[in-house]
C-alpha positions as CSV (number, residue, x, y, z in Angstrom):
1,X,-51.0,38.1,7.3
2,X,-47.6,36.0,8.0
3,X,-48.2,32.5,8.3
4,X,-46.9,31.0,11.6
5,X,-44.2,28.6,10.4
6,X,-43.0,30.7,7.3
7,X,-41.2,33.2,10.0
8,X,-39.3,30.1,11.2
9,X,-36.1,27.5,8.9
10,X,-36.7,25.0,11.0
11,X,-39.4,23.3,13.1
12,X,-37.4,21.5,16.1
13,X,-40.8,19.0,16.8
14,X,-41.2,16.8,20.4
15,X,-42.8,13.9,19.2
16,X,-44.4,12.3,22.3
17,X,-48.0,14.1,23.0
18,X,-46.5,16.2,19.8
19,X,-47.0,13.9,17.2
20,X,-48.2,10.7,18.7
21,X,-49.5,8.9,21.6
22,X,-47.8,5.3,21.9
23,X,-48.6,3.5,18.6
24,X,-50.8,6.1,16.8
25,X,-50.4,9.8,15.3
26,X,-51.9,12.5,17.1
27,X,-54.9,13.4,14.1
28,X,-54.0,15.9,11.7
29,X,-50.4,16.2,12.4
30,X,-49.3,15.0,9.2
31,X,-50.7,16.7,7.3
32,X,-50.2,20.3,9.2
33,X,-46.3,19.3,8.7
34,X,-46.6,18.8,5.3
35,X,-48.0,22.1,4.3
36,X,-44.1,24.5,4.2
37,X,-40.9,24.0,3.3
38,X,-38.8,24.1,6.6
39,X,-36.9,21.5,7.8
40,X,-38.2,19.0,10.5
41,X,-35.8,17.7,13.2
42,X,-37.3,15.5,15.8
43,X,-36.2,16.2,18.9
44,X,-37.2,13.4,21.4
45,X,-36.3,13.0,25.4
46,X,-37.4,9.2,24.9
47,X,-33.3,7.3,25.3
48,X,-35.3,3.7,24.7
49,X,-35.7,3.8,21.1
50,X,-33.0,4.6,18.4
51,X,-32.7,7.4,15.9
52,X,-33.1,4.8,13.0
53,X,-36.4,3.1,14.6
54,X,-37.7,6.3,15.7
55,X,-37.4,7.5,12.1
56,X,-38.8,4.1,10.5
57,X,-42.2,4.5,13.2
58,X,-42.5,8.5,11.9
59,X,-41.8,7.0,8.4
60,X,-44.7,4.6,9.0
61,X,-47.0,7.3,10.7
62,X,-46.5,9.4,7.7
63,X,-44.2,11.8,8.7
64,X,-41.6,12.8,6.6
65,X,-38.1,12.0,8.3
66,X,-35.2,10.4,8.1
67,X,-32.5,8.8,10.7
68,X,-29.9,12.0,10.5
69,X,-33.7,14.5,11.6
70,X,-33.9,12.6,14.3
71,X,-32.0,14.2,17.7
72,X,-32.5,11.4,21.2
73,X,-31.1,12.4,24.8
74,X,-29.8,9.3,24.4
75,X,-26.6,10.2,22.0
76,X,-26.5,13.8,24.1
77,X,-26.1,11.6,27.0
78,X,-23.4,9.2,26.0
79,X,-22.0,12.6,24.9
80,X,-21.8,13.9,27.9
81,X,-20.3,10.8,29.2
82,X,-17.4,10.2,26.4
83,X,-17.0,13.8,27.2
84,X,-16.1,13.4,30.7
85,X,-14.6,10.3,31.2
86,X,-11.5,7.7,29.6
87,X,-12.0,6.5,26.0
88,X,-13.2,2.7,26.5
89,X,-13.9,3.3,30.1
90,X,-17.3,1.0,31.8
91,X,-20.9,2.6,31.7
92,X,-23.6,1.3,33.6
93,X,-26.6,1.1,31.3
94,X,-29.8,1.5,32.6
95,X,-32.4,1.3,29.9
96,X,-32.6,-0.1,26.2
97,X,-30.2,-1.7,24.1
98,X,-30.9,1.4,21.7
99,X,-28.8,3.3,24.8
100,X,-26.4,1.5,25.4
101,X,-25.2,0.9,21.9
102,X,-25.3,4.8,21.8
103,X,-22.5,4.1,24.4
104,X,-20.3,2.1,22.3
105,X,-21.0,4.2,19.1
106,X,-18.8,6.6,21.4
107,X,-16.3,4.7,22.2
108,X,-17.3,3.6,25.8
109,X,-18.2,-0.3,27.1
110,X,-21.6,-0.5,28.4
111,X,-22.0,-2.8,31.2
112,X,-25.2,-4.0,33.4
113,X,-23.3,-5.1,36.6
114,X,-21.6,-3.0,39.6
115,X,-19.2,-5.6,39.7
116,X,-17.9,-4.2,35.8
117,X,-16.5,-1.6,37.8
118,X,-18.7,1.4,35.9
119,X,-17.4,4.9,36.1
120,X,-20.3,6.2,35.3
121,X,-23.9,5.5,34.8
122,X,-26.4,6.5,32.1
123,X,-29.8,6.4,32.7
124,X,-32.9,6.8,30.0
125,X,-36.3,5.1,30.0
126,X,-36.8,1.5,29.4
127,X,-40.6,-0.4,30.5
128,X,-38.1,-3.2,32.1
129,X,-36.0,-1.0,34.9
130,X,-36.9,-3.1,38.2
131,X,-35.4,-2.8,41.5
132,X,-32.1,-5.2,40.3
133,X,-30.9,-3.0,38.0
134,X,-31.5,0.2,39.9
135,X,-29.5,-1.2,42.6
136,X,-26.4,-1.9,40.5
137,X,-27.0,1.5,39.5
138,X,-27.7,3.2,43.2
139,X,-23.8,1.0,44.0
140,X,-22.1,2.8,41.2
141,X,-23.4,5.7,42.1
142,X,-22.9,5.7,46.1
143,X,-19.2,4.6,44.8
144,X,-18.5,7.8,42.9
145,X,-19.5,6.7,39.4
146,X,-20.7,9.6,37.2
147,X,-24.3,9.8,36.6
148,X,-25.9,11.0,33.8
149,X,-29.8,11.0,33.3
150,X,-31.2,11.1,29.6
151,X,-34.4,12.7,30.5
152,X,-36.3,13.5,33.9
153,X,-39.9,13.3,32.4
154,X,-41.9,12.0,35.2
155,X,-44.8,11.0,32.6
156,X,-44.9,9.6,29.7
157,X,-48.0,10.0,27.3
158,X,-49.9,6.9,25.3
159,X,-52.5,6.1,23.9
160,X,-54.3,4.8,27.5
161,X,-52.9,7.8,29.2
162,X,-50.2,9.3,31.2
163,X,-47.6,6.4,32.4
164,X,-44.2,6.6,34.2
165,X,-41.5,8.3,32.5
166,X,-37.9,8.0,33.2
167,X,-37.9,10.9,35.2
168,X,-39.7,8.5,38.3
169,X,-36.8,6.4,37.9
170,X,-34.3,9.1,38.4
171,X,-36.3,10.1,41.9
172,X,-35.7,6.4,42.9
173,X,-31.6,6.4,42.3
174,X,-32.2,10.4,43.8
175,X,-33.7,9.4,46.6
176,X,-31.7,6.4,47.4
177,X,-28.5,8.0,46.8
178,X,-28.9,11.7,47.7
179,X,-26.9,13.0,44.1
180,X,-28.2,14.9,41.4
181,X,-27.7,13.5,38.0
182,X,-26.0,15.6,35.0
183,X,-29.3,16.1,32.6
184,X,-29.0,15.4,29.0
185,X,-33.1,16.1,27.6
186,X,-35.0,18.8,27.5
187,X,-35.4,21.3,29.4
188,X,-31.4,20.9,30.0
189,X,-30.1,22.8,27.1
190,X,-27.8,19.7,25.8
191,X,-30.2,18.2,23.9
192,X,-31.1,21.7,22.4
193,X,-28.0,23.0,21.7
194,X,-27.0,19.2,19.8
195,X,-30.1,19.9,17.6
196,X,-29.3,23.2,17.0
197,X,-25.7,22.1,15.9
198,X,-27.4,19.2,13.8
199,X,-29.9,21.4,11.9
200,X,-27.7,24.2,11.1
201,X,-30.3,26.6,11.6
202,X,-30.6,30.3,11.2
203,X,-34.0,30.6,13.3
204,X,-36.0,27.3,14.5
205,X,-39.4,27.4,16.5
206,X,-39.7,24.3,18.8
207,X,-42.6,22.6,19.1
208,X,-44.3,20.5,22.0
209,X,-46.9,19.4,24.6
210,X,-45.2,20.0,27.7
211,X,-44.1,23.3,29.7
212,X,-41.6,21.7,31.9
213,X,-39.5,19.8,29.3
214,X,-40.5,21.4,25.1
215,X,-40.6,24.9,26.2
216,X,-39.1,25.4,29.7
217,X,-36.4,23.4,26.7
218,X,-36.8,26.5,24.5
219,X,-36.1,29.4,27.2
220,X,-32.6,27.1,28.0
221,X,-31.2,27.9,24.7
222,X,-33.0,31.3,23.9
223,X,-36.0,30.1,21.1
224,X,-39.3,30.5,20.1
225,X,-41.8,28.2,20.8
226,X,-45.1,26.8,20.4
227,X,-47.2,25.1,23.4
228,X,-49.8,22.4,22.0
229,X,-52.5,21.2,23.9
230,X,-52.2,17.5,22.7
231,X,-50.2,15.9,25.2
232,X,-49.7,16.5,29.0
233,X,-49.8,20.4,29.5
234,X,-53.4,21.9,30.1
235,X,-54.9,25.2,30.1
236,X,-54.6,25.2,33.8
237,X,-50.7,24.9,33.7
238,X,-50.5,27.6,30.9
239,X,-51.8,30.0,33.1
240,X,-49.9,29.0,36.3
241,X,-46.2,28.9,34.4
242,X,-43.6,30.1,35.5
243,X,-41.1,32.6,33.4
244,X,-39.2,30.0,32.3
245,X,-42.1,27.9,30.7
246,X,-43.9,30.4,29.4
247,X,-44.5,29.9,25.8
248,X,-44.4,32.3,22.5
249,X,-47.8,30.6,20.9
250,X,-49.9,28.5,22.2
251,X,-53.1,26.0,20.0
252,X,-55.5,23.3,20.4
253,X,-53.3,21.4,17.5
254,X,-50.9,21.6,15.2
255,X,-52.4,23.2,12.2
256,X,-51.4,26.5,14.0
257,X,-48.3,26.7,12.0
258,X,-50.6,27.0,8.6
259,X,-52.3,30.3,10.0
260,X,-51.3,33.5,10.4
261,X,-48.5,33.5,13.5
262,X,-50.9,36.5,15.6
263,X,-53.8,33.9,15.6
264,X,-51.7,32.2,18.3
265,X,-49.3,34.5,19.9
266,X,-49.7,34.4,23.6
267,X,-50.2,38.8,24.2
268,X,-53.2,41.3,25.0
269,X,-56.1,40.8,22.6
270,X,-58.3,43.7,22.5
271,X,-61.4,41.9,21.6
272,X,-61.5,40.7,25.3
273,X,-62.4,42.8,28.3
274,X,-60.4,41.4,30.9
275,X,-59.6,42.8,34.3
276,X,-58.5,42.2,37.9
277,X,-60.7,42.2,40.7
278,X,-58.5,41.3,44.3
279,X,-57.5,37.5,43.4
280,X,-60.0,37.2,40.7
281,X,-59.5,37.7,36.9
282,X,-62.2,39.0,35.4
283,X,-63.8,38.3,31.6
284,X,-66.5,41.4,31.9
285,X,-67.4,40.8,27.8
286,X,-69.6,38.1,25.5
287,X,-67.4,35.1,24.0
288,X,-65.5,37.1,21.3
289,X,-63.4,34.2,20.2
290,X,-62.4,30.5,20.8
291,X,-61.1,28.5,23.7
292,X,-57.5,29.1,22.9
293,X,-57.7,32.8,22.0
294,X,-59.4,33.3,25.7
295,X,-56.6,31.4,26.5
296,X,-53.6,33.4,24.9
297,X,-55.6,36.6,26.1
298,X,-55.6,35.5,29.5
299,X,-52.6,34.4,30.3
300,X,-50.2,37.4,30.4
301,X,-52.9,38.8,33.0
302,X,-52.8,35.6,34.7
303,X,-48.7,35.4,34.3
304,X,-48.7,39.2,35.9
305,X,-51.4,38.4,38.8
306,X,-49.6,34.2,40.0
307,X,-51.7,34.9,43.2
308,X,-55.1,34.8,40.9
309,X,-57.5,32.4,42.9
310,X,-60.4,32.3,40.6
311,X,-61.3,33.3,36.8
312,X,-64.8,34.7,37.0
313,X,-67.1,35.9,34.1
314,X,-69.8,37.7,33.2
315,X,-71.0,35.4,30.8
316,X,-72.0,32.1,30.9
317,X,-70.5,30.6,27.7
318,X,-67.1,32.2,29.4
319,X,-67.6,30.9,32.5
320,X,-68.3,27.0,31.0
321,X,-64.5,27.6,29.0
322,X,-63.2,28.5,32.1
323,X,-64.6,25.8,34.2
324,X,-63.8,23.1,32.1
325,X,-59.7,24.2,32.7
326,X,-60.5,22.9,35.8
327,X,-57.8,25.5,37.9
């Protein structure tokens, strides 16, 4: 059978919840990317770090990469900033230095005050955004500054758990201003389309943890892609998602990409007996597989029933899978 990975030049990886969680790697992951020949790019909506100490952490993680693999919302953001405004003109920063000296790489003058007279403000995640610099922000803003947003990741995954992402900090300047912000990260298709341009690839898979960002990501630009359940997205969101973030395979971890690619393609699987009673889907057989195959059989039947109420089964070891989704 076809190994997963080997239909695919290039893996286009997420690395928070993908790879890692904070300071450590996810387990396994390094060695499940060391096992082909395509290329990795890392594809990450985090703006507070840069490409060369994002590459120097993988580097240290054991990951194989290097500075030019790595592809941040923050250059697709000051991007889209050089791309729509005067060559030296002001840019409110909020976030990192790592941001705003993506700013000056492209020719803009990053600034941290209203009174600089921004024209437009770029916003990625940063642990020290307070109130002060969200009101120079909400100023520029209100003024008619253009606002671009790196990311809009409400969470962001470590190793103690799910924290704020910058995407909380965008519904603050949102709500306090009443604009929407240009998008730069996934599942905008900037981002994408930069590491699409960057890789030079004939056909890439992307990779990630989350629905709403890796492979809602995917659909923007028309890829392939595989959902991990190592990060933020759970069983229970696979089987409520939407069109847009449904993905092509879907595993427990990584190591997917070293087995044959119909071991975790989401489709019908005739080994389970599955059916539809009024708002309940029903598993009538024994446990014929795993967790994640149940999973991957389920979920077009869930994806074609979104008014499903209940998953109900006939046996017992089924049912504990199923309860421990927690829908």
């Amino acid at each position: 059978m076809t190994v997963l990975r080997s239909q695919y030049d290039v893996l286009l990886l997420d690395l928070d919840g993908t790879l890692y969680a904070g300071a450590h790697a996810i387990p396994g992951t390094q060695s499940a990317l060391g096992q082909g020949s395509q290329a990795l790019y890392y594809v990450t909506n985090n703006a507070s770090r840069s490409p060369s100490d994002v590459s120097a952490h993988l580097t240290e993680l054991g990951f194989d990469s290097t500075e030019d693999r790595v592809v941040t919302s923050s250059q697709t953001a000051a991007r889209l900033v050089a791309e729509r405004v005067a060559p030296g003109s002001a840019v409110l920063i909020v976030g990192t230095e790592a941001l705003a000296d993506e700013i000056t790489a492209v020719g803009l003058r990053p600034v941290r005050a209203f009174a600089d007279s921004p024209v437009a403000v770029v916003q990625g995640h940063s642990t020290t955004t307070d109130w002060s610099i969200l009101a120079e922000a909400c100023l520029a803003i209100r003024g008619g500054a253009l606002w671009v947003a790196a990311n809009l990741d409400t969470t962001l995954p470590t190793e103690r758990g799910l924290v704020l992402g910058n995407g909380s900090m965008v519904a603050a300047l949102r709500a306090a201003t009443r604009q929407e912000p240009l998008v730069a990260g996934k599942p905008a298709a900037p981002l994408m389309n930069d590491a699409l341009r960057r890789s030079g690839c004939a056909k890439p898979l992307v990779v990630g943890d989350r629905l709403d960002t890796d492979i809602e990501g995917a659909h923007a630009v028309s890829l392939d892609s595989l959902l991990v359940l190592t990060g933020v997205s759970t069983a229970a969101d696979v089987l409520r998602a939407p069109a847009v973030q449904r993905p092509t395979y879907i595993s427990a971890t990584l190591d997917s990409l070293n087995q044959p690619a119909v071991e975790s393609l989401v489709g019908t699987d005739s080994k389970w007996a599955i059916s539809v009673r009024d708002t309940a889907l029903c598993v009538d057989g024994p446990m014929v597989g795993d967790e994640m195959s149940l999973l991957r059989a389920l979920s077009p039947v869930a994806w074609a029933h979104p008014s499903f109420t209940t998953i109900e089964a006939a046996d017992a070891e089924v049912q504990r899978v199923v309860d421990s989704w927690q829908l």
